[in-house]
Every structure is written in C-alpha cells, then in structure tokens.
C-alpha positions in Angstrom: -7.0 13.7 26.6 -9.4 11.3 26.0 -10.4 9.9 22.1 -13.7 11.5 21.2 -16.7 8.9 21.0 -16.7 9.0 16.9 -12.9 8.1 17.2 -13.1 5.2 19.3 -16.4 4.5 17.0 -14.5 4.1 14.0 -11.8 2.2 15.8 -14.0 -0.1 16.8 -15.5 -0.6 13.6 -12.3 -1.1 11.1 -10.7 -3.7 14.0 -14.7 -5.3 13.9 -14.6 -5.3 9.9 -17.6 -3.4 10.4 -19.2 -3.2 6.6 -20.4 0.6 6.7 -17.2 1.8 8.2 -15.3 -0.1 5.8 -17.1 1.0 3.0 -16.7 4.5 4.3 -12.9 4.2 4.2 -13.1 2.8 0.4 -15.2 5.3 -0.8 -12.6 7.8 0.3 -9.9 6.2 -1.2 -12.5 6.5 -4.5 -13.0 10.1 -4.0 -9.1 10.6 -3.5 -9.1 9.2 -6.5 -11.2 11.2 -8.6 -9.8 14.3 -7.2 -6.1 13.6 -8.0 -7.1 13.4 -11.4 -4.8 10.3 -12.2 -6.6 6.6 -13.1 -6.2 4.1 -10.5 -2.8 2.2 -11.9 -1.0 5.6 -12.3 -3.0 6.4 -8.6 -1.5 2.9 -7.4 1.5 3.0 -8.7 1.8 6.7 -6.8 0.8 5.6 -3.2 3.2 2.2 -3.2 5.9 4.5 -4.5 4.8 6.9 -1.5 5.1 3.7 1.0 8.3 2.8 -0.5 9.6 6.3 0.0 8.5 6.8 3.7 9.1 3.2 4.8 5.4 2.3 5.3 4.2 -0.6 7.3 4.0 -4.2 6.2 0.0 -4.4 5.9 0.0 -1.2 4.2 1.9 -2.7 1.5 -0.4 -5.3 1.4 -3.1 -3.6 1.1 -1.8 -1.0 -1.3 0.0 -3.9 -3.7 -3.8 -5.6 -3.6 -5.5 -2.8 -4.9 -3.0 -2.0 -7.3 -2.8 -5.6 -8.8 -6.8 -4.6 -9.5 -5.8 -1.6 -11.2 -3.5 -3.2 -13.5 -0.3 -3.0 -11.6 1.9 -5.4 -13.1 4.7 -6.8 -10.5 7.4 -5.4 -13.0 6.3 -1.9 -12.5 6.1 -2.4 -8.7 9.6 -3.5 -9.6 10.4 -0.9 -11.4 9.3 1.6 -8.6 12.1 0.3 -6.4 14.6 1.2 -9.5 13.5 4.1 -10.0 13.2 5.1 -6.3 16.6 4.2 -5.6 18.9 7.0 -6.5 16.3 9.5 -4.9 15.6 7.7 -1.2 18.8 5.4 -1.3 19.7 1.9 -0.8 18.5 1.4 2.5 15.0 2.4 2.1 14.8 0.2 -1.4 15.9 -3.0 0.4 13.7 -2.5 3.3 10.9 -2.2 0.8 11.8 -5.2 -1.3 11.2 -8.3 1.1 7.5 -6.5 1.9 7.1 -5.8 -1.6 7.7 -9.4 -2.9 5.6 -10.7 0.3 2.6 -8.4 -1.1 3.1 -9.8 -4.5 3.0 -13.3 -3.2 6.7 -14.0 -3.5 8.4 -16.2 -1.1 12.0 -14.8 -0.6 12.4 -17.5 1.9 11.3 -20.4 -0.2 13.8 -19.0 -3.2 16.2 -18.8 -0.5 16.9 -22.5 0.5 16.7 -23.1 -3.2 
C-alpha cells in the first residue's frame, strides 16, 4: 500500500522545514493544549514525563525539553520527573532517560565525566 499524496505532502514538508506545515503541527500542539485543560508547564511537564515513561526518542526530548524550558520548566522539575517516575516505570527506563534528558537541558555528561 502506497502513502496517500497528503502523506508524502506533509512528509515532505516537516523534512523541507516547510513554514505552513510547521506551523500546522504547532498549532496542534496549541490546540492540544487548550483542550487538555492544563497550562503549558503542567502540559510540558506531562508529555516529557510521557517520553520518559515510553522511552521516546532522542529529538523528541529535545524538542519536548525546548518547549518546556519556554513554559517555565525548570531543569529541577525535569529532574524531578525522573524521581518521581522511578518506582512506577523502574530503573531501567529512568537511566535511559537521563543521559537524553541532560543532553536536552544542555548538560554535558561526557564533559563532567573526564572531570
């Protein structure tokens, strides 16, 4: 089966940095949002805790750590998130999470390392 034309449009446009497609993606982010009813740190703070959780991709955390630092997201409560997360998805998940979180946040775990 073969992706529909409006598929491989949009594909083509977020790998292009195509404005109106890009602008399309934030705005659903913004509806999201609105609709969950939560302001955009508490909505932050939710999806990194989500990518934490489901052991999400490196740029997603990037992404998702940027627009939390804009929402107020201090890098203690991203912190935090891991603590808290830990007795409910385990060790495993937490650690894996760490060296993507800190990378997001603009920490260098190799550069402490050979310190």
């Amino acid at each position: 089966m073969s992706p529909s034309e409006e598929t491989v449009d949009m594909f083509v446009g977020i790998a292009n940095h195509n404005a109106d497609v890009l602008e399309g993606l934030l705005q659903s982010r913004v509806d999201s949002i609105e609709a969950s009813g939560l302001d955009a740190k508490s909505y932050s703070l939710v999806n990194i805790a989500a990518l934490i959780a489901i052991g999400g991709p490196a740029a997603s955390y990037a992404w998702q750590i940027a627009l939390g630092l804009d929402a107020g997201v201090t890098p203690e409560e991203i912190l935090g998130l891991l603590v808290a997360l830990n007795p409910v998805i385990g060790n495993a998940k937490v650690v894996a999470a760490a060296p993507e979180l800190a990378l997001g946040l603009g920490i260098d775990l190799q550069l402490l390392n050979e310190n």
